[in-house]
NUMAR-67633 format. One line per 4 residues: number of its first residue (from 0); their letters; for each residue x, y, z of N, C-alpha, C, O, CB. Coordinates in steps of 0.02 Angstrom, whole numbers. Glycine has a CB too. Example, Ala and Ser with C-alpha at 12.3 -4.5 7.8 and 13.67 -1.06 7.14 Angstrom:
BEGIN
0) AS) 660 -284 390 615 -225 390 660 -165 390 712 -166 423 565 -224 452; 642 -112 354 684 -53 357 645 2 394 670 57 402 704 -30 286
This chain:
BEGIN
0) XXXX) -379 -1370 -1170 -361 -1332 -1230 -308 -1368 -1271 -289 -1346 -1326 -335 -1263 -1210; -282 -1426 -1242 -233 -1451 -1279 -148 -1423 -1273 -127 -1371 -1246 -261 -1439 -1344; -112 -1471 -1305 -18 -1443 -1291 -44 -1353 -1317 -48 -1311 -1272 73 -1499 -1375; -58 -1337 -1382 -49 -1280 -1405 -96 -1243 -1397 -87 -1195 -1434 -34 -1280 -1458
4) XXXX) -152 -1237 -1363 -200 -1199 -1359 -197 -1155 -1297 -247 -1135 -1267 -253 -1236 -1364; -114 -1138 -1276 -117 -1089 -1230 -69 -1041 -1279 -55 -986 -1257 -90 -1110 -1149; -49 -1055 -1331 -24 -1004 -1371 -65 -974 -1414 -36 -947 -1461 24 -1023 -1403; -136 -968 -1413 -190 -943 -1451 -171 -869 -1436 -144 -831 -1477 -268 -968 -1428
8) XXXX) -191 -852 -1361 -191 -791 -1348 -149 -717 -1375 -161 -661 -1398 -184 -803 -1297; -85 -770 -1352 -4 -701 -1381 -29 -707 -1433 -61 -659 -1453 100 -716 -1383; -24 -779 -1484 -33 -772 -1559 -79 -705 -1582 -54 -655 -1608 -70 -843 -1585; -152 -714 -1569 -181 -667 -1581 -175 -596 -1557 -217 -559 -1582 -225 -685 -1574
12) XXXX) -137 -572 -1517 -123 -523 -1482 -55 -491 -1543 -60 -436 -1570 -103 -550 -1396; -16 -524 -1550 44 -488 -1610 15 -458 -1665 -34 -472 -1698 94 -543 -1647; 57 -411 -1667 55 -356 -1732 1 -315 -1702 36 -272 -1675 33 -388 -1819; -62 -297 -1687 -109 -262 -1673 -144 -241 -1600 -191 -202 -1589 -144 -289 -1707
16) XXXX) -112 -272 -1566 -114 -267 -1491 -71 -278 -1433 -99 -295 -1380 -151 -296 -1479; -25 -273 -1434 61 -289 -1442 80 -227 -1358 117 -180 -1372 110 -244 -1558; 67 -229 -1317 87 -174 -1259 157 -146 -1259 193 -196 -1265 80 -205 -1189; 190 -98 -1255 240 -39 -1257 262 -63 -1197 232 -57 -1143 215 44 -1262
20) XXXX) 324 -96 -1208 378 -100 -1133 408 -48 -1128 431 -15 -1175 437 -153 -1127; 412 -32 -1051 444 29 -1033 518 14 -1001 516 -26 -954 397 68 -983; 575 37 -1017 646 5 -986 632 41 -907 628 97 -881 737 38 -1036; 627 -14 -895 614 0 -786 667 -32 -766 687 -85 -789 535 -44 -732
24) XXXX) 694 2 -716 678 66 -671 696 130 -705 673 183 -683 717 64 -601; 736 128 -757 756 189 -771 675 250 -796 667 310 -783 819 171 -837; 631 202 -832 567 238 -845 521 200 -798 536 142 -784 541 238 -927; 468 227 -773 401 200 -731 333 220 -775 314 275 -796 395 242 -647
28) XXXX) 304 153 -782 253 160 -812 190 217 -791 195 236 -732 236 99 -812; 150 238 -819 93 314 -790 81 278 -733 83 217 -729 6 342 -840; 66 326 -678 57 317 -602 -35 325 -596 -60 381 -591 109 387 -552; -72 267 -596 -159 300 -574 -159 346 -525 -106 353 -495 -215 244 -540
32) XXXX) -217 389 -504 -216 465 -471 -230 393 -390 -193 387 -341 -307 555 -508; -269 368 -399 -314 331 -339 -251 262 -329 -267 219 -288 -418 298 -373; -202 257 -355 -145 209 -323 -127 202 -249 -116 253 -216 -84 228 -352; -124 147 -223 -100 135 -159 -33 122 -150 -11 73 -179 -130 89 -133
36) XXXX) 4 156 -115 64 156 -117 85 151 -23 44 141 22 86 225 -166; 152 160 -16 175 175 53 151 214 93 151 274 76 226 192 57; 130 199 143 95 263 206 121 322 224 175 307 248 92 242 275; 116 369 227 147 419 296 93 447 331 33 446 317 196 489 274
40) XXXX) 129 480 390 95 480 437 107 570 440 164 590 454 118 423 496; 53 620 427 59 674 409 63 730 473 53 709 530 9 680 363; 74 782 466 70 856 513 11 898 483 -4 893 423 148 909 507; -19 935 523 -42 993 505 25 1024 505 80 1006 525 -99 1023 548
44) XXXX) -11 1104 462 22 1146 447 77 1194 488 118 1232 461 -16 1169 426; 66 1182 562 105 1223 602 156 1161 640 198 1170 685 53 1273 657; 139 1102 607 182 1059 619 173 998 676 207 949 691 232 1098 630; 115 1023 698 74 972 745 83 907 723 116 903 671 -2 983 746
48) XXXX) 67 862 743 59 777 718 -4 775 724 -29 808 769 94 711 763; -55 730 673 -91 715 666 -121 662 699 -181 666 711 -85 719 627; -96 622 711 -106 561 761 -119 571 835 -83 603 873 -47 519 760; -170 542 849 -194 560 907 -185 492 949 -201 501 1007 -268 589 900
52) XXXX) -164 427 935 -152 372 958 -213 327 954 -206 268 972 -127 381 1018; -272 349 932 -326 305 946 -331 240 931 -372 198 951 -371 325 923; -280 234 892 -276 143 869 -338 123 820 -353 64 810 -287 83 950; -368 171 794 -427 143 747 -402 118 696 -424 64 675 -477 189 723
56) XXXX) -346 152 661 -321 122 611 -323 50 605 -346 13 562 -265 140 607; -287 39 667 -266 -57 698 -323 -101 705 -329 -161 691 -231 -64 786; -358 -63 728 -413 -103 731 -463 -141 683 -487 -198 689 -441 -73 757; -474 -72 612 -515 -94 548 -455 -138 491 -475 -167 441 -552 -12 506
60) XXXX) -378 -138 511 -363 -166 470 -356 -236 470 -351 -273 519 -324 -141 457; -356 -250 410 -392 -320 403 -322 -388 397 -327 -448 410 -451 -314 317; -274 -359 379 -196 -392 379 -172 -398 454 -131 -437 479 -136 -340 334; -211 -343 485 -174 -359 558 -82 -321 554 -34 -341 588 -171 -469 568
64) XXXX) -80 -276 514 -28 -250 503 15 -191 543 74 -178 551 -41 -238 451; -60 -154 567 -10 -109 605 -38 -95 689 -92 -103 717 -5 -30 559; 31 -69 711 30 -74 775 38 14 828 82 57 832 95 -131 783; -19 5 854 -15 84 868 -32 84 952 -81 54 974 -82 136 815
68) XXXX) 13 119 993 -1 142 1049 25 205 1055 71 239 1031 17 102 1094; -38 211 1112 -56 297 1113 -27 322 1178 -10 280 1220 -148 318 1113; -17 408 1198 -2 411 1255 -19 496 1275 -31 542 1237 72 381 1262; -15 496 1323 -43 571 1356 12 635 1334 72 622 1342 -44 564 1457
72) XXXX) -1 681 1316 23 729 1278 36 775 1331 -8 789 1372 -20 752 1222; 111 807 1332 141 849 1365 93 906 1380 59 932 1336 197 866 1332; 92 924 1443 62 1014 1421 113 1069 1420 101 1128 1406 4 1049 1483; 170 1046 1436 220 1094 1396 238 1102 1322 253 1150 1286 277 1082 1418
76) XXXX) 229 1019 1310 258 1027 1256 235 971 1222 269 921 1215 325 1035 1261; 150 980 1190 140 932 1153 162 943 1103 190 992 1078 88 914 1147; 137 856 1072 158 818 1010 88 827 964 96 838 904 179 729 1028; 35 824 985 -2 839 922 -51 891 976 -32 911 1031 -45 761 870
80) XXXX) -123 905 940 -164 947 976 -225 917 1012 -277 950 1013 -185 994 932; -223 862 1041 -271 831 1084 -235 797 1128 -175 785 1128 -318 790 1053; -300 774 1190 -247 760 1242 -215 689 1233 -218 653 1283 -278 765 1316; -189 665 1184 -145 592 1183 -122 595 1084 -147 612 1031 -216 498 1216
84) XXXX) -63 569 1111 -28 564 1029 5 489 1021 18 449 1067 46 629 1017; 13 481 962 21 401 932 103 422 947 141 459 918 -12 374 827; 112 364 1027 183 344 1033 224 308 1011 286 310 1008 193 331 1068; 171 262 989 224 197 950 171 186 895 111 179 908 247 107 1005
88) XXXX) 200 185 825 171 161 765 197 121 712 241 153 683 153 205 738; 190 71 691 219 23 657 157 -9 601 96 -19 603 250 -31 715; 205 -16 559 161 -75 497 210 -99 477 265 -79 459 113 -50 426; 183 -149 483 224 -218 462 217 -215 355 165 -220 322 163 -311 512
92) XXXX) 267 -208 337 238 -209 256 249 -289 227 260 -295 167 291 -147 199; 246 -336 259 257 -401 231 195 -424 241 179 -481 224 312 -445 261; 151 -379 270 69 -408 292 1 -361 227 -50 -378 197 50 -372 407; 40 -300 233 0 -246 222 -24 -278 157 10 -320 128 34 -171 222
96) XXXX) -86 -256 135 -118 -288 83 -152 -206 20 -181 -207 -34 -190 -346 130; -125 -141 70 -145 -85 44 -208 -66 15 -219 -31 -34 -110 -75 8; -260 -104 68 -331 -80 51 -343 -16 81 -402 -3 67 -387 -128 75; -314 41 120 -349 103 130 -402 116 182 -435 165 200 -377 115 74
100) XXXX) -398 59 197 -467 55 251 -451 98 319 -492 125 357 -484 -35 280; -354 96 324 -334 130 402 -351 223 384 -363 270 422 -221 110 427; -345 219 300 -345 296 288 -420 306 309 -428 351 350 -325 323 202; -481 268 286 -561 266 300 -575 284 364 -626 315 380 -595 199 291
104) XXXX) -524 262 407 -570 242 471 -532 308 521 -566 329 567 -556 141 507; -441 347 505 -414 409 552 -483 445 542 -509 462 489 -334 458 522; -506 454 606 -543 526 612 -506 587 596 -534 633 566 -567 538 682; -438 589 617 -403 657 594 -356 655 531 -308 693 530 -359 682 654
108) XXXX) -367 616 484 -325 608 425 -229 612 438 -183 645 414 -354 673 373; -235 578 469 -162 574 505 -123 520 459 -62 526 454 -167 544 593; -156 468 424 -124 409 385 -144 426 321 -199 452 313 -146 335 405; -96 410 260 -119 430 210 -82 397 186 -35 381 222 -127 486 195
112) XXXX) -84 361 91 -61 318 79 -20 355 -3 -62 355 -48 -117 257 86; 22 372 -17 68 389 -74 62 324 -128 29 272 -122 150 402 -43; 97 341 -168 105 315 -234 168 266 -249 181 229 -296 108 374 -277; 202 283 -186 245 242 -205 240 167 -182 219 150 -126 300 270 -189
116) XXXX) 264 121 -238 245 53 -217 320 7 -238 327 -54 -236 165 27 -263; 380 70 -263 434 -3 -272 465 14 -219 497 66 -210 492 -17 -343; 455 -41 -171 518 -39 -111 514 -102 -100 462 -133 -110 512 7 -37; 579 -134 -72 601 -196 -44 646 -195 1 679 -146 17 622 -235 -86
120) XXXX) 649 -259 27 674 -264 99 745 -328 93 741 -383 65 596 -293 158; 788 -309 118 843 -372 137 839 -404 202 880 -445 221 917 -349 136; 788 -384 238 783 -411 292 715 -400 326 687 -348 309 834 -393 327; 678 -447 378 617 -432 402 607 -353 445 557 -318 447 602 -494 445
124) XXXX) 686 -341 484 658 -270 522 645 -228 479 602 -188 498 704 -232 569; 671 -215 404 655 -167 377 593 -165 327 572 -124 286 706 -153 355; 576 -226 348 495 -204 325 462 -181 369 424 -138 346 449 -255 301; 458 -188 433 432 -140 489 454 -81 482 508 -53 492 447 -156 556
128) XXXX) 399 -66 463 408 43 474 386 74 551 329 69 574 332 100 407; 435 101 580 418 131 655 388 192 649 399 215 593 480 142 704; 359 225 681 332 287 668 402 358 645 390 407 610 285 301 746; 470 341 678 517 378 636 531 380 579 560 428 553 560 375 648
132) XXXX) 512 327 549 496 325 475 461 333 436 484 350 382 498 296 456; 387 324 445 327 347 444 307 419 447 266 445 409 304 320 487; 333 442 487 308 511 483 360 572 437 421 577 427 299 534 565; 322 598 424 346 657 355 397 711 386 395 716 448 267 713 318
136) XXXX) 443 751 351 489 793 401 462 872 403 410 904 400 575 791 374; 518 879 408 496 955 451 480 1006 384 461 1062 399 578 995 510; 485 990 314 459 1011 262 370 982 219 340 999 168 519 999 225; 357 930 277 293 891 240 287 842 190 236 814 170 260 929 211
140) XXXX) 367 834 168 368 756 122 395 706 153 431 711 202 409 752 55; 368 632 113 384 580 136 460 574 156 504 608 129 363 537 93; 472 533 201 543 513 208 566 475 151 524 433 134 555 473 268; 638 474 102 631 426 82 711 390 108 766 418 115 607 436 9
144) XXXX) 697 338 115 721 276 152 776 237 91 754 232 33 644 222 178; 853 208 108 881 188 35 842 144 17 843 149 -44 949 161 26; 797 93 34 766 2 -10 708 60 -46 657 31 -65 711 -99 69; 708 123 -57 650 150 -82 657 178 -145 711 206 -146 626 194 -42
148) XXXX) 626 185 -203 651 211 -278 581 261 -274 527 250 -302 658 139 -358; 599 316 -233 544 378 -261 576 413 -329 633 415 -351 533 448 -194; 502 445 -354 510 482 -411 434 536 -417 377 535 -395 523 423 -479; 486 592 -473 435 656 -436 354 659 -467 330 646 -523 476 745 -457
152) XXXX) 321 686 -395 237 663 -387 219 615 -360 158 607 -361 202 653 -438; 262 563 -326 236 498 -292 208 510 -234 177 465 -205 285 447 -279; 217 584 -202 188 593 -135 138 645 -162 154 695 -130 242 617 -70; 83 664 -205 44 699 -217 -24 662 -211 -32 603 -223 62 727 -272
156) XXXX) -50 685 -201 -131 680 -211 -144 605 -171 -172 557 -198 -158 678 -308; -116 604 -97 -113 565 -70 -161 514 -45 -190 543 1 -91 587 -45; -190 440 -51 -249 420 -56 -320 477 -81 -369 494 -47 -254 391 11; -303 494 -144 -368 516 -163 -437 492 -182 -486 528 -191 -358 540 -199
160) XXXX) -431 418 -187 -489 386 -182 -539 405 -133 -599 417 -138 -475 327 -175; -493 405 -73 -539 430 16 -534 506 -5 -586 533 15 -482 409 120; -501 546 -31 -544 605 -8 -591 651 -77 -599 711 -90 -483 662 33; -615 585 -108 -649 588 -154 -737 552 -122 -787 537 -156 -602 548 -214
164) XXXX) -725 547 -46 -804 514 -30 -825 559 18 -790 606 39 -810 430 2; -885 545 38 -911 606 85 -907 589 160 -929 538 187 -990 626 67; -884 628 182 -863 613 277 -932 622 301 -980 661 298 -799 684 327; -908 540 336 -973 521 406 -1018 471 364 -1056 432 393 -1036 607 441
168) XXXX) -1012 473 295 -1043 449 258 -1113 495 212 -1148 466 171 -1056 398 298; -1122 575 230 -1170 598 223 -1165 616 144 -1115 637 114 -1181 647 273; -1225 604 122 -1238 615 55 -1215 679 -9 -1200 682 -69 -1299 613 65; -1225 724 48 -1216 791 53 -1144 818 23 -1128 859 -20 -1226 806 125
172) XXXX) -1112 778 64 -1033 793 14 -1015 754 -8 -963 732 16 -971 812 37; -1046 713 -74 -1012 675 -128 -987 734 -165 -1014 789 -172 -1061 624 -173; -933 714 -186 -882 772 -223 -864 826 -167 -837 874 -194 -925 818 -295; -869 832 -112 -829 867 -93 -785 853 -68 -777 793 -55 -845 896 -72
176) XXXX) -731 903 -47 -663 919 -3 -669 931 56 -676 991 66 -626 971 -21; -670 886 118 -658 906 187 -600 898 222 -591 886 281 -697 879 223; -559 907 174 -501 878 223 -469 931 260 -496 984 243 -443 841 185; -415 944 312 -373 983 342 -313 1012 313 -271 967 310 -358 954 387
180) XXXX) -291 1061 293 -231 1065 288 -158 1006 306 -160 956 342 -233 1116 321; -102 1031 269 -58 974 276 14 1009 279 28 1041 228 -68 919 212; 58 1010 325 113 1032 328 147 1029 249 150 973 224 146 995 382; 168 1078 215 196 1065 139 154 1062 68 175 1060 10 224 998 142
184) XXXX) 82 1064 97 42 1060 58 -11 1092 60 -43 1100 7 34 1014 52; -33 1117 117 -80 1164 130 -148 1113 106 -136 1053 114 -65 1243 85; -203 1128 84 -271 1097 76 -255 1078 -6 -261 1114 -55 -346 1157 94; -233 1005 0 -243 982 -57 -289 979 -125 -348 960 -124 -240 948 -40
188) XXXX) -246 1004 -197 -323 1018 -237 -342 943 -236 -312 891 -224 -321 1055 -331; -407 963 -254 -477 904 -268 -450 884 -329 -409 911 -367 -570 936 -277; -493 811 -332 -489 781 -404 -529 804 -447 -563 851 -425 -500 716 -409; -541 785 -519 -569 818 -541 -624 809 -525 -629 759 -490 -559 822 -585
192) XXXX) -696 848 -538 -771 856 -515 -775 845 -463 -822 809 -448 -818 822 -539; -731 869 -409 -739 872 -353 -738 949 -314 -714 985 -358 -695 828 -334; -749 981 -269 -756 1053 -259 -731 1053 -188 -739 1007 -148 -833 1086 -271; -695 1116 -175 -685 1137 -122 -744 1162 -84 -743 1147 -24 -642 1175 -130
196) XXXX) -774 1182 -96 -828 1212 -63 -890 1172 -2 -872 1113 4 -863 1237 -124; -936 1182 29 -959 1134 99 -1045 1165 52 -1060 1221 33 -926 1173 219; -1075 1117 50 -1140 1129 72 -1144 1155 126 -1111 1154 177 -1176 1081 74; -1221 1197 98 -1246 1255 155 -1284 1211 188 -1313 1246 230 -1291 1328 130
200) XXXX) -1303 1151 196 -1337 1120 250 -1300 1110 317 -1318 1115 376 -1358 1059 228; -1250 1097 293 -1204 1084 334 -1128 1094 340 -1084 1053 330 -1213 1039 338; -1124 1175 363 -1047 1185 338 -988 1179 402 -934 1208 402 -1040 1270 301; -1008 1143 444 -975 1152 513 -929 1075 475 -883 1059 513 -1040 1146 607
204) XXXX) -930 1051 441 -903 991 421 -817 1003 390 -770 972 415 -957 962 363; -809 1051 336 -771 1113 303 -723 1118 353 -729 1152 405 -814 1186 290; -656 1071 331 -602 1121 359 -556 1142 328 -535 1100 288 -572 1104 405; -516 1211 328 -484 1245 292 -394 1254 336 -371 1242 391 -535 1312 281
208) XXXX) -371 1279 276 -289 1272 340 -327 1329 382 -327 1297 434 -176 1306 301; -354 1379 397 -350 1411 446 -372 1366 522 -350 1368 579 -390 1469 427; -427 1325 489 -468 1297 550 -440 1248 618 -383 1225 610 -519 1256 517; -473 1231 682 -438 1201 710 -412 1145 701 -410 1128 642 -452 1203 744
212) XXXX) -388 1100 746 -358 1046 734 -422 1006 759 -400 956 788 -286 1037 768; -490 1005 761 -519 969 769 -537 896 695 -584 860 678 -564 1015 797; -501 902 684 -538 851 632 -580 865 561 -577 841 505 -587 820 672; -626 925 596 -691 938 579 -735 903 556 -768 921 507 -692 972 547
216) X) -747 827 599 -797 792 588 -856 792 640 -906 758 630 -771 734 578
């Protein structure tokens, strides 16, 4: 292109196509609904943990980022509602590449990915998130951590891309809502053209906050 033929572009871009800077951090540019942001690791509604330890997450992700071991659940006094809960959970965020795939693959929607995406680290441990950090408090929102700049709605409509597809893969519920209740949030609304409601072919799929903690897959 020559010395000057990388200034074509701006050139033609001034006066008529010119993008609106926003003074950041103090303003944040519009947030997409389907943004990948920081993980947490959620409760049902009576406060259960969602994590059952299965390590699937770890397994489909493709960064090799997070690290999950599982372990046998009190019968006095479990931690989630099946017999084993995620004892140790970690993601490494210097790896994470925030494709969604760990949200694809929880059978019990236990990982879910928020909106928020400005955080930084002064050091490598604190890009490792342990599961005390990871997981949401005793009200259902994210933790937020000081290297973190939340702002309000960054924990809403949490990976909605995934619960905008149909579980198991069946045809049947494109556009629908199967998800579980959520400590703080109860059954998240749908995006738009999407419905709460289950086909009558198959409504054993449908779970509602009342329902169990099975998954309902």
């Amino acid at each position: 292109m020559g010395y000057l033929g990388g200034f074509k572009i701006p050139i033609l871009q001034m006066g008529r196509k010119q993008r609106v800077t926003v003074p950041y951090p103090e303003q944040k540019a519009p947030i997409a609904l389907r943004r990948h942001g920081r993980h947490v690791l959620n409760k049902y509604e009576d406060g259960m943990e969602k994590c059952i330890g299965c390590e699937l997450c770890a397994g489909v992700c493709p960064a090799r980022c997070i690290y999950v071991r599982g372990a046998d659940n009190s019968i006095d006094e479990p931690v989630s509602p099946g017999e084993r809960f995620g004892f140790i959970y970690e993601i490494n965020y210097l790896r994470c590449i925030h494709c969604d795939l760990c949200v694809e693959a929880c059978p019990t929607e236990a990982i879910t990915e928020t909106k928020l995406f400005e955080f930084s680290f002064t050091s490598r441990q604190d890009a490792i998130y342990t599961k005390d950090e990871l997981l949401v408090d005793d009200e259902g929102r994210p933790q937020h951590l000081p290297w973190e700049d939340w702002r309000p709605g960054e924990d809403e409509h949490t990976s909605a891309w995934m619960r905008a597809t149909a579980p198991s893969g069946s045809a049947a519920y494109e556009g629908r809502v199967a998800w579980s209740g959520e400590l703080g949030y109860g059954v998240r609304e749908p995006e738009r053209g999407q419905d709460h409601e289950d086909p009558e072919q198959e409504p054993v799929a449908h779970v509602d906050a009342s329902h169990s903690h099975d998954g309902g897959h």
